[in-house]
N, CA, C and O atoms as a CHARMM CRD file, in Angstrom:
* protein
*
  296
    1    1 UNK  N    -21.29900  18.16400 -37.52100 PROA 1      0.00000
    2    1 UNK  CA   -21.34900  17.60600 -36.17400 PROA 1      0.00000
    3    1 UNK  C    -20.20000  18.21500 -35.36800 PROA 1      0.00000
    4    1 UNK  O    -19.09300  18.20000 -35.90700 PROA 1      0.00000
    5    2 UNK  N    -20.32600  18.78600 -34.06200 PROA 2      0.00000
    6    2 UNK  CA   -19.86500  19.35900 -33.62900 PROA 2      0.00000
    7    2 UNK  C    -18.51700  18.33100 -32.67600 PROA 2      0.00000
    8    2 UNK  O    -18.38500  17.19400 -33.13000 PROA 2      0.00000
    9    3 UNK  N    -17.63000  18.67600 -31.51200 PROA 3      0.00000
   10    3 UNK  CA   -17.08600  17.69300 -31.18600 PROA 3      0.00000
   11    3 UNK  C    -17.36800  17.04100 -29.70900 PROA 3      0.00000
   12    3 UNK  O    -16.80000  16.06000 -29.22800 PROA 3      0.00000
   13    4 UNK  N    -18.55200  17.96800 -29.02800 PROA 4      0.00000
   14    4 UNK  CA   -19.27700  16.75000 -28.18000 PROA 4      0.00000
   15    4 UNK  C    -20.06000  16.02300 -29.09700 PROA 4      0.00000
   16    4 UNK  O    -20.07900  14.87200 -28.66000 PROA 4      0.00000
   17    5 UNK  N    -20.55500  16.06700 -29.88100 PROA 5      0.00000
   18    5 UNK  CA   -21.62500  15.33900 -30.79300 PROA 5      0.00000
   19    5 UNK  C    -20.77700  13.94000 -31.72500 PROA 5      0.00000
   20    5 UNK  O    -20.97700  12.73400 -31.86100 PROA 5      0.00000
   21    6 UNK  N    -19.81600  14.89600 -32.19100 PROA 6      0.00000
   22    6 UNK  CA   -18.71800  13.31500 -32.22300 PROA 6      0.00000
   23    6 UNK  C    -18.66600  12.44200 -31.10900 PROA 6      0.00000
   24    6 UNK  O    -19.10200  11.30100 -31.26500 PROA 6      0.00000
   25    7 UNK  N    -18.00500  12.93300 -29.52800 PROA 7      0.00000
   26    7 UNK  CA   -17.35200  12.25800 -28.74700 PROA 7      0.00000
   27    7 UNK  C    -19.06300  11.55000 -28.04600 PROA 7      0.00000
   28    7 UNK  O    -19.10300  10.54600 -27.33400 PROA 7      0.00000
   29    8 UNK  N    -19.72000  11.97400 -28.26700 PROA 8      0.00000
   30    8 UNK  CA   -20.86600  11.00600 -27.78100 PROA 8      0.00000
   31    8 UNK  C    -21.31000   9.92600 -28.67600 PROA 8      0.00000
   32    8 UNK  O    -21.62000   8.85400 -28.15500 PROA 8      0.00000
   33    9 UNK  N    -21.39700  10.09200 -30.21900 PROA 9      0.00000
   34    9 UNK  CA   -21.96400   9.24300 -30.67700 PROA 9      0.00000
   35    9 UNK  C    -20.65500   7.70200 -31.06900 PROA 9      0.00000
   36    9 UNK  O    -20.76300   6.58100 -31.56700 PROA 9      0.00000
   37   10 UNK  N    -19.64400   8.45100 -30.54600 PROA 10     0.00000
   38   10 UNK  CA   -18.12000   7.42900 -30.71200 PROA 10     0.00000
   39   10 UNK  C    -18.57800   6.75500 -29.33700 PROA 10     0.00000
   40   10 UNK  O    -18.64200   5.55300 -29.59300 PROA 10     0.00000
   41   11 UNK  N    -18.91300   6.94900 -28.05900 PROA 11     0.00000
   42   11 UNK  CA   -19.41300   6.51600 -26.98900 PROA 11     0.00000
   43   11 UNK  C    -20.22600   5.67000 -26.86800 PROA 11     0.00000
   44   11 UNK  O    -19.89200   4.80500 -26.05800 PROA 11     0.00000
   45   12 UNK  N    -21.63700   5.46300 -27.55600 PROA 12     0.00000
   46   12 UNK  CA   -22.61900   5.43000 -28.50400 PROA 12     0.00000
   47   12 UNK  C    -22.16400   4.32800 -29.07200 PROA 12     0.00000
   48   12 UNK  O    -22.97600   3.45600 -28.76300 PROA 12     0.00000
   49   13 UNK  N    -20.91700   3.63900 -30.04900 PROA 13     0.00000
   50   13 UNK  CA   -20.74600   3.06400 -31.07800 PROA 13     0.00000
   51   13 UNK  C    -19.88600   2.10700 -30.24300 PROA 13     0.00000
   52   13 UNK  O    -19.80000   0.93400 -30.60700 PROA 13     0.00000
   53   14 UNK  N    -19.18400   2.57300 -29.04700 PROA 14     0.00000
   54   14 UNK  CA   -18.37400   1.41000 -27.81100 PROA 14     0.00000
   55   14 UNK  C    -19.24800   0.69600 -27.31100 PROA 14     0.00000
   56   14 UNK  O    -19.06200  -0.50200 -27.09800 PROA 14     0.00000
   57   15 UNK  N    -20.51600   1.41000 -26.99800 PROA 15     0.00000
   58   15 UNK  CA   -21.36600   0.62100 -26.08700 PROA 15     0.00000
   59   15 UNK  C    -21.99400  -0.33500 -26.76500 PROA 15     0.00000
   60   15 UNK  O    -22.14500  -1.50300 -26.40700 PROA 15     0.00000
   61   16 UNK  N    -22.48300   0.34200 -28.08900 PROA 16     0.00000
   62   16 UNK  CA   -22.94800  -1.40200 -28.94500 PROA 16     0.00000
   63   16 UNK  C    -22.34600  -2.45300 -29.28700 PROA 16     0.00000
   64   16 UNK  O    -23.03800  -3.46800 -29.20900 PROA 16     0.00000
   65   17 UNK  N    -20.68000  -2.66300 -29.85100 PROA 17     0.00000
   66   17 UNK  CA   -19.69800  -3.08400 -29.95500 PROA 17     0.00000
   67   17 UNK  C    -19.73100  -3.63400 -28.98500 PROA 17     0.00000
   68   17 UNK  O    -20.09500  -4.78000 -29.25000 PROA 17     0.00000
   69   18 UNK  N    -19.52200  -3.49900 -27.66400 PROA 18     0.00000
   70   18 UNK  CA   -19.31000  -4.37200 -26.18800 PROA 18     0.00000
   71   18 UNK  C    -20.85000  -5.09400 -25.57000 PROA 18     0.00000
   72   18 UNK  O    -20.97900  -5.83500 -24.59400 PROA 18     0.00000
   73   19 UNK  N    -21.80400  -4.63400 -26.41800 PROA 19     0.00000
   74   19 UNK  CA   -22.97100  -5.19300 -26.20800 PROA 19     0.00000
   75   19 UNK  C    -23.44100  -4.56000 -25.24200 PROA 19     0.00000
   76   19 UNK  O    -23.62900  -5.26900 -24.25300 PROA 19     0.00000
   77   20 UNK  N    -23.74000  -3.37600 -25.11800 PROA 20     0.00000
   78   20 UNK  CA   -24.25100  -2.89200 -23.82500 PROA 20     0.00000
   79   20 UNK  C    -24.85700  -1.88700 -24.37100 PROA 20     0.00000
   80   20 UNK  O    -24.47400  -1.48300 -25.46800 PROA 20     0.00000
   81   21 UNK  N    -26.17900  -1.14600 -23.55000 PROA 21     0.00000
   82   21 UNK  CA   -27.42600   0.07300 -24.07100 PROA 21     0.00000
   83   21 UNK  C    -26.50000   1.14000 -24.29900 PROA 21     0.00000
   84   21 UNK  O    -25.28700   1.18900 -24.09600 PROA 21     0.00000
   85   22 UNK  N    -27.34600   2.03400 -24.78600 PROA 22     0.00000
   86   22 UNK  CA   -26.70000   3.41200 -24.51300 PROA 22     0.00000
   87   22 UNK  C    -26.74000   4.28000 -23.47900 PROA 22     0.00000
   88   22 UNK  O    -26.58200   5.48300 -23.68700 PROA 22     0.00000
   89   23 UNK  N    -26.99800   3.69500 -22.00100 PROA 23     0.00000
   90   23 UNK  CA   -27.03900   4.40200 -21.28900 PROA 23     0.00000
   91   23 UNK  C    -25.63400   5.00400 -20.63000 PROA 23     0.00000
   92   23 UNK  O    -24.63400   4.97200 -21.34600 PROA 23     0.00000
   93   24 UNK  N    -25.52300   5.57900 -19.21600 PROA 24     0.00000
   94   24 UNK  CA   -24.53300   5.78300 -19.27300 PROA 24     0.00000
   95   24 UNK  C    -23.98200   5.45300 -18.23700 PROA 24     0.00000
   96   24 UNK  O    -23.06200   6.11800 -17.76200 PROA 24     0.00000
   97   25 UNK  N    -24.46600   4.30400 -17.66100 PROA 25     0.00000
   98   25 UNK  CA   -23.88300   3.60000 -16.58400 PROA 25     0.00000
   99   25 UNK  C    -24.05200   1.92400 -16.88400 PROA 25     0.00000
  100   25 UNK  O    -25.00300   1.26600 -17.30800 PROA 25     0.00000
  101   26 UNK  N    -22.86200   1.60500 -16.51900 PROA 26     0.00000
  102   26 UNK  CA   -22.91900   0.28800 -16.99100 PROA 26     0.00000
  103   26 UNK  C    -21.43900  -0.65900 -16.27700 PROA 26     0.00000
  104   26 UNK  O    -20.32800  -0.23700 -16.59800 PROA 26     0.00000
  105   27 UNK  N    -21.50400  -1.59800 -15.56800 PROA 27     0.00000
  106   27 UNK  CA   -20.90300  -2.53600 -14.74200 PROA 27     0.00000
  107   27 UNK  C    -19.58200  -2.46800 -15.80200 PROA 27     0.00000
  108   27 UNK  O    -19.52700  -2.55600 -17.02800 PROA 27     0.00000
  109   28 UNK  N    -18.43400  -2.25000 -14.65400 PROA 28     0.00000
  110   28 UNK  CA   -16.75300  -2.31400 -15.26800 PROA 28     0.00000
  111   28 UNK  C    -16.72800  -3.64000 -14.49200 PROA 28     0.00000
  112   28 UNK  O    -16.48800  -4.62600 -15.19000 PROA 28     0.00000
  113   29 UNK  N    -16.93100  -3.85700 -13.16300 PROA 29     0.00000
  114   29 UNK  CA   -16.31100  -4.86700 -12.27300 PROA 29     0.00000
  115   29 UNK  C    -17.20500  -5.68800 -11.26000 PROA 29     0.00000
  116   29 UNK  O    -18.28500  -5.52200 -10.69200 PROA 29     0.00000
  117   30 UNK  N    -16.30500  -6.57100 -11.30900 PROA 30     0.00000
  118   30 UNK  CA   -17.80600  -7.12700 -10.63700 PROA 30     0.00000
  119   30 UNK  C    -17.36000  -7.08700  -8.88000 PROA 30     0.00000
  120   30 UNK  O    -16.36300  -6.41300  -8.61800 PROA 30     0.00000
  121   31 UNK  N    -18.16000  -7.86900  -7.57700 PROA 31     0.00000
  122   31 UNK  CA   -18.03700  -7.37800  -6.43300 PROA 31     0.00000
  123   31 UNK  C    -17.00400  -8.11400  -5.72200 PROA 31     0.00000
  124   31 UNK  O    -16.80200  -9.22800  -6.20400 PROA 31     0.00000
  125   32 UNK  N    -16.31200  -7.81900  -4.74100 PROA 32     0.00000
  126   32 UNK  CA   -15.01200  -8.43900  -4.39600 PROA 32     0.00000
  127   32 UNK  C    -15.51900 -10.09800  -4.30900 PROA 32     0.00000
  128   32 UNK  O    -16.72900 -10.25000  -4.13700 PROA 32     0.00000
  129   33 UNK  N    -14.65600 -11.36700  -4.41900 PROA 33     0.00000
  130   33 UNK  CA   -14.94800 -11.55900  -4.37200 PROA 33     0.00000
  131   33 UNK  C    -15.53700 -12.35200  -2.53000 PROA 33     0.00000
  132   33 UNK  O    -16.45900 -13.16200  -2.43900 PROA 33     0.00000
  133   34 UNK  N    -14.91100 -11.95400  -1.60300 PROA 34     0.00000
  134   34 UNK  CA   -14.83400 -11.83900   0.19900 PROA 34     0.00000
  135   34 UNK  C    -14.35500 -11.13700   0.83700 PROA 34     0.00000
  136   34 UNK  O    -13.12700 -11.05000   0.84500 PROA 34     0.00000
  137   35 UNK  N    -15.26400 -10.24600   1.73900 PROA 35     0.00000
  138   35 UNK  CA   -14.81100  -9.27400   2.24700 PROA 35     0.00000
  139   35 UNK  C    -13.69000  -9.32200   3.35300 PROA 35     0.00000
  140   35 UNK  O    -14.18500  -9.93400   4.30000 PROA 35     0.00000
  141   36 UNK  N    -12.59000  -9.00400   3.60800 PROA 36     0.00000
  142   36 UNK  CA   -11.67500  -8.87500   4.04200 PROA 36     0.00000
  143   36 UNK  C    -12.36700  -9.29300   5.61800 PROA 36     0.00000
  144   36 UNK  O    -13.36500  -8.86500   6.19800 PROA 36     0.00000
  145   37 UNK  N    -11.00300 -10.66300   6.11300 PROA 37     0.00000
  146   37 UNK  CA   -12.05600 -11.28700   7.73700 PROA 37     0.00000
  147   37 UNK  C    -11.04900 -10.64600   8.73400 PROA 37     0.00000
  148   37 UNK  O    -11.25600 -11.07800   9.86800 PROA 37     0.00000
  149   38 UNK  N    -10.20700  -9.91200   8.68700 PROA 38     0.00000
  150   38 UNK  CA    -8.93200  -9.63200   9.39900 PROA 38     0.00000
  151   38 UNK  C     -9.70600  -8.47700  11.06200 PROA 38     0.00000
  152   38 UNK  O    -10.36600  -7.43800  11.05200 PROA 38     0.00000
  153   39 UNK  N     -9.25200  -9.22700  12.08500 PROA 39     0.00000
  154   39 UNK  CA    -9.83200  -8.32900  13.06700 PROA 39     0.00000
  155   39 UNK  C     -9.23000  -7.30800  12.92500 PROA 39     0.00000
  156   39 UNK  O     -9.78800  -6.35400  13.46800 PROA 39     0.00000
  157   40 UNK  N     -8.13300  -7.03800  12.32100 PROA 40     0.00000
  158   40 UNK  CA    -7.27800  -5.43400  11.95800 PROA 40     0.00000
  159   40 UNK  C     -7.58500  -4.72300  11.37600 PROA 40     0.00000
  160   40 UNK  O     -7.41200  -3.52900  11.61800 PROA 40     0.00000
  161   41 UNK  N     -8.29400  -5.28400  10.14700 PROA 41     0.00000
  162   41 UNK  CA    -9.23500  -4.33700   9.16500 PROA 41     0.00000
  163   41 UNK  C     -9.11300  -2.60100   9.00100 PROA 41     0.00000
  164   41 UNK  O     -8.49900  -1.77200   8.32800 PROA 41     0.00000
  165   42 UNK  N    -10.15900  -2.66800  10.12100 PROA 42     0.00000
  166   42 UNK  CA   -10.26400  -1.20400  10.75400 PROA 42     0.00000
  167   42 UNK  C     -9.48000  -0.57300  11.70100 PROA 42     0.00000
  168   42 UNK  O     -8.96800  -1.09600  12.69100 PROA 42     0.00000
  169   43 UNK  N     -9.41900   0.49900  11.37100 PROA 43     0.00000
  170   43 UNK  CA    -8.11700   1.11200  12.74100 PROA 43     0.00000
  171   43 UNK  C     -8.94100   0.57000  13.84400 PROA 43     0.00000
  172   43 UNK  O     -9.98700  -0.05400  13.66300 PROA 43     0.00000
  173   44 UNK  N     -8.45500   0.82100  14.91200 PROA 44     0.00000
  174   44 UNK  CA    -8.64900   0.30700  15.94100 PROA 44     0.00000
  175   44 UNK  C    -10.04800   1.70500  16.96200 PROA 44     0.00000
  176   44 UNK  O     -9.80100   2.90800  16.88000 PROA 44     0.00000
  177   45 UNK  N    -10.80600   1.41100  17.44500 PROA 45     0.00000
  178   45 UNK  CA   -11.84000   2.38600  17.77800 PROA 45     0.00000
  179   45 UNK  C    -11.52300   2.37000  19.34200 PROA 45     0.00000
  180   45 UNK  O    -10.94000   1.60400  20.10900 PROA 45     0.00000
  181   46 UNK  N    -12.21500   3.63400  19.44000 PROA 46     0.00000
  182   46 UNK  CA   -12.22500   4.36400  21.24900 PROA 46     0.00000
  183   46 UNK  C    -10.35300   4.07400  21.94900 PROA 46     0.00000
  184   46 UNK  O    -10.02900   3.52300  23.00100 PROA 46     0.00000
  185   47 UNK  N     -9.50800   4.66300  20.92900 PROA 47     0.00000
  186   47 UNK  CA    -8.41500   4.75600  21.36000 PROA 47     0.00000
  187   47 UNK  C     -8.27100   6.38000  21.58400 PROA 47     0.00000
  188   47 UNK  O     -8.67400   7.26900  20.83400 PROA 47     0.00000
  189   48 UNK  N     -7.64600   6.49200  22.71700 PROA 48     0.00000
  190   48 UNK  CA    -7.20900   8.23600  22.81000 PROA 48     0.00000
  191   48 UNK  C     -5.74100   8.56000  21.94300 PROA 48     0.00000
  192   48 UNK  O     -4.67600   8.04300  22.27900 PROA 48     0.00000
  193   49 UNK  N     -5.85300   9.35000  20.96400 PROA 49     0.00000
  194   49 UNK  CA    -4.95500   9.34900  20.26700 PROA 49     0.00000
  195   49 UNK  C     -4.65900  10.71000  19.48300 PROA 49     0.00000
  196   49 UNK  O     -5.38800  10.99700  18.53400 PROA 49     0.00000
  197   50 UNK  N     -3.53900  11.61600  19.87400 PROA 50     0.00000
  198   50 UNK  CA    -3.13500  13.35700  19.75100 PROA 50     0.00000
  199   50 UNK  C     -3.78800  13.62600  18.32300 PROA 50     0.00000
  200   50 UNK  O     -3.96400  12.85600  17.37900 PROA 50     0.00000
  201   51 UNK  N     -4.01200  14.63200  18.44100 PROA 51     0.00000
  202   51 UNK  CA    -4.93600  15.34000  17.09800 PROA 51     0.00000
  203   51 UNK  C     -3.75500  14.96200  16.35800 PROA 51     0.00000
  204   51 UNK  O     -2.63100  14.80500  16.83700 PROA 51     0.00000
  205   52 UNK  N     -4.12300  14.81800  15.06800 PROA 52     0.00000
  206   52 UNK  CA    -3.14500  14.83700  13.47900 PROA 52     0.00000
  207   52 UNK  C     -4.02600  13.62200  12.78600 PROA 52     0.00000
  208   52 UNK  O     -5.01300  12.98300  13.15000 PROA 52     0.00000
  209   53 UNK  N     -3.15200  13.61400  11.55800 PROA 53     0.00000
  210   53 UNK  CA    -3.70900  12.97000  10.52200 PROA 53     0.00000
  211   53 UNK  C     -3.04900  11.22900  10.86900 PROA 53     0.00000
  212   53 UNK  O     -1.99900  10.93700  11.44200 PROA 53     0.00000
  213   54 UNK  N     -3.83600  10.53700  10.42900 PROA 54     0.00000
  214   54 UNK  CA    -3.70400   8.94600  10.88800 PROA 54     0.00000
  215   54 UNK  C     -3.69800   7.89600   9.59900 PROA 54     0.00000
  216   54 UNK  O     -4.86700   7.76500   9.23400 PROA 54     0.00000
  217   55 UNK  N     -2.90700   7.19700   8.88000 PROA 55     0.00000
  218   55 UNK  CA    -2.78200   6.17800   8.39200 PROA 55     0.00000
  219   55 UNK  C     -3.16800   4.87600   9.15900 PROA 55     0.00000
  220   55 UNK  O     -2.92500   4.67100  10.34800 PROA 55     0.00000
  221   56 UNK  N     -3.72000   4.14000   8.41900 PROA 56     0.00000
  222   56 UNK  CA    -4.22100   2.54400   8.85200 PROA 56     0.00000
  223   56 UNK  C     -4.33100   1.80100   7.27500 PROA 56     0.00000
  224   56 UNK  O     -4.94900   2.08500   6.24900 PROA 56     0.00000
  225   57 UNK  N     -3.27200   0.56800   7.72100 PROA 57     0.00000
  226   57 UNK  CA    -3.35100  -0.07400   6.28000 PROA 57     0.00000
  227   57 UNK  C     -3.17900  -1.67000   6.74600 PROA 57     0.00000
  228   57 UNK  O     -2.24200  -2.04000   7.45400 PROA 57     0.00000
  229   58 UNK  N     -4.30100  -2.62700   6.20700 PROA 58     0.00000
  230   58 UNK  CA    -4.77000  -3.80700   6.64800 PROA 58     0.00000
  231   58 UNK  C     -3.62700  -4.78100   6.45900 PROA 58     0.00000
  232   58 UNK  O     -3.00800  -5.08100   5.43800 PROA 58     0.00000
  233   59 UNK  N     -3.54500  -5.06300   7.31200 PROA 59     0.00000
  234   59 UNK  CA    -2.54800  -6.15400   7.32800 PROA 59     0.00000
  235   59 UNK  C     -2.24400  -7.36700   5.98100 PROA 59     0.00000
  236   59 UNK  O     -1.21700  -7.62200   5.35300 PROA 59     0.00000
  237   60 UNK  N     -3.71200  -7.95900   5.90400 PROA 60     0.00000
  238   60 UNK  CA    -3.96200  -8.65300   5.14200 PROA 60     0.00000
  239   60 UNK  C     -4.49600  -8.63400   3.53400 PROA 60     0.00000
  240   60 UNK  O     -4.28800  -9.41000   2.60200 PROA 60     0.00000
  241   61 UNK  N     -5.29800  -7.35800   3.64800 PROA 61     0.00000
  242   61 UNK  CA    -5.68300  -6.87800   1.92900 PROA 61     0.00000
  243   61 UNK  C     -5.13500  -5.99900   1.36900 PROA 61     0.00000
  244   61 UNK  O     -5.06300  -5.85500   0.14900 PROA 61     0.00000
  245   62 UNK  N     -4.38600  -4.85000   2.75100 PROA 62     0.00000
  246   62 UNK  CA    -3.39200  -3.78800   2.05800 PROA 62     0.00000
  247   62 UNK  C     -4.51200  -2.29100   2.08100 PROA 62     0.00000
  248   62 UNK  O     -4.16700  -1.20200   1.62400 PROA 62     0.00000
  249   63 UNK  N     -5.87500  -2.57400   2.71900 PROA 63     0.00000
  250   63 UNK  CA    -6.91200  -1.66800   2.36400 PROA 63     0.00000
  251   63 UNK  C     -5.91500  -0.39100   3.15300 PROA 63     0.00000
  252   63 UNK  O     -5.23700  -0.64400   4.14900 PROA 63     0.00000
  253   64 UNK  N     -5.96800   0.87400   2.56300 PROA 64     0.00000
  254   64 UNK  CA    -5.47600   2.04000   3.26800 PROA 64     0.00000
  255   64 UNK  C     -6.47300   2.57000   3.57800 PROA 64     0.00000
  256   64 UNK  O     -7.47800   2.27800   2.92800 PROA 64     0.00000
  257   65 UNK  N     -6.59900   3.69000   4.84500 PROA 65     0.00000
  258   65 UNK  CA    -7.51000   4.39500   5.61100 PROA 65     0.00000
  259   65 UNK  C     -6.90100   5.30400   6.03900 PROA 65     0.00000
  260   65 UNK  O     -5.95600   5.01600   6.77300 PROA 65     0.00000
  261   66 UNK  N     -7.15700   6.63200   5.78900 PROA 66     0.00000
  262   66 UNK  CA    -6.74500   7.93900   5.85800 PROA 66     0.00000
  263   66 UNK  C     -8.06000   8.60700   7.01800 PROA 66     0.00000
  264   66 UNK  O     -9.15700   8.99200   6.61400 PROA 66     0.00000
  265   67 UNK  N     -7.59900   8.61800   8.57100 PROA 67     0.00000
  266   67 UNK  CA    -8.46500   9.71600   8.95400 PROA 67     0.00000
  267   67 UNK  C     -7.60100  10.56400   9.99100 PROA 67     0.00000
  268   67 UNK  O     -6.38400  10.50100  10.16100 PROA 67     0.00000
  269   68 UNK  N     -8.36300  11.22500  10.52500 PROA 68     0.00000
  270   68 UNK  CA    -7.73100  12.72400  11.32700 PROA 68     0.00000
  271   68 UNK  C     -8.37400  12.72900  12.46500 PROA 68     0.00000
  272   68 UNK  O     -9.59300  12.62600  12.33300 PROA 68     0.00000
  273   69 UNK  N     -8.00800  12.80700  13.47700 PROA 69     0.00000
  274   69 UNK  CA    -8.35500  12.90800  15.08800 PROA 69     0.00000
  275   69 UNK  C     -8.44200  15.19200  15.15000 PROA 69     0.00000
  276   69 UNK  O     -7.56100  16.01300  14.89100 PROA 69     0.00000
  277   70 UNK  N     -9.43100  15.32200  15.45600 PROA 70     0.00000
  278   70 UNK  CA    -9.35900  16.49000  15.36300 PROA 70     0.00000
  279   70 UNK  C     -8.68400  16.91600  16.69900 PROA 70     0.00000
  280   70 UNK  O     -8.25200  16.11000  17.52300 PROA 70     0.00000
  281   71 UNK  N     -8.63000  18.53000  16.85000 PROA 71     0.00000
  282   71 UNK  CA    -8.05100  19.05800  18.12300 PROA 71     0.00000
  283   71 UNK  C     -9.22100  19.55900  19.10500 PROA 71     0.00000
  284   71 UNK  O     -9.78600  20.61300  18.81100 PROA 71     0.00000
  285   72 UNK  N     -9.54700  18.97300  20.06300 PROA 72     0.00000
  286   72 UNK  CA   -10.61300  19.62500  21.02100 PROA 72     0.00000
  287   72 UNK  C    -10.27800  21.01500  22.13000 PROA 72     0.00000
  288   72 UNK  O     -9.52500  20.88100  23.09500 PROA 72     0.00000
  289   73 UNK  N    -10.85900  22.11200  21.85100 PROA 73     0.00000
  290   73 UNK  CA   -10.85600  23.12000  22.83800 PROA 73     0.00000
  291   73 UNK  C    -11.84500  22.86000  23.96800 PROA 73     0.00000
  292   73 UNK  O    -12.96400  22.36500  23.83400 PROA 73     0.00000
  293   74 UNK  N    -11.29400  23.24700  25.05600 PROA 74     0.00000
  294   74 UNK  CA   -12.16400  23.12100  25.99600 PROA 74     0.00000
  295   74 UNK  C    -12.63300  24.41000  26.41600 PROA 74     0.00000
  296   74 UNK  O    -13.47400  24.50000  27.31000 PROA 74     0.00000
């Protein structure tokens, strides 16, 4: 047996052990349990704001948001 053929059937031998098929998707976590009610949430929209990269991090859950205002040529 080769050593993907090991490392699958060791894969294989977790999933029965934990009670679960052999497929290869299978629930780690379950869903939050309320989605964050904070009007801050989200960066803030239809603000004019200089090209560069932009941090936004929720006041209340800590969610981070990474986006970028691009540069417009006219």
């Amino acid at each position: 047996m080769n050593r993907a053929e090991q490392n699958t059937a060791k894969r294989v031998e977790q999933a029965r052990q934990l009670g679960q098929g052999t497929g290869g998707t299978h629930k780690i976590a379950g869903p939050p349990s309320r989605p964050c009610q904070d009007p801050e949430h989200n960066p803030a929209g239809m603000v004019v704001r200089e090209p560069g990269m932009y941090e936004h991090i929720c006041p209340t859950c800590g969610n981070k948001q990474i986006f970028t205002v691009p540069t417009m040529y006219f």
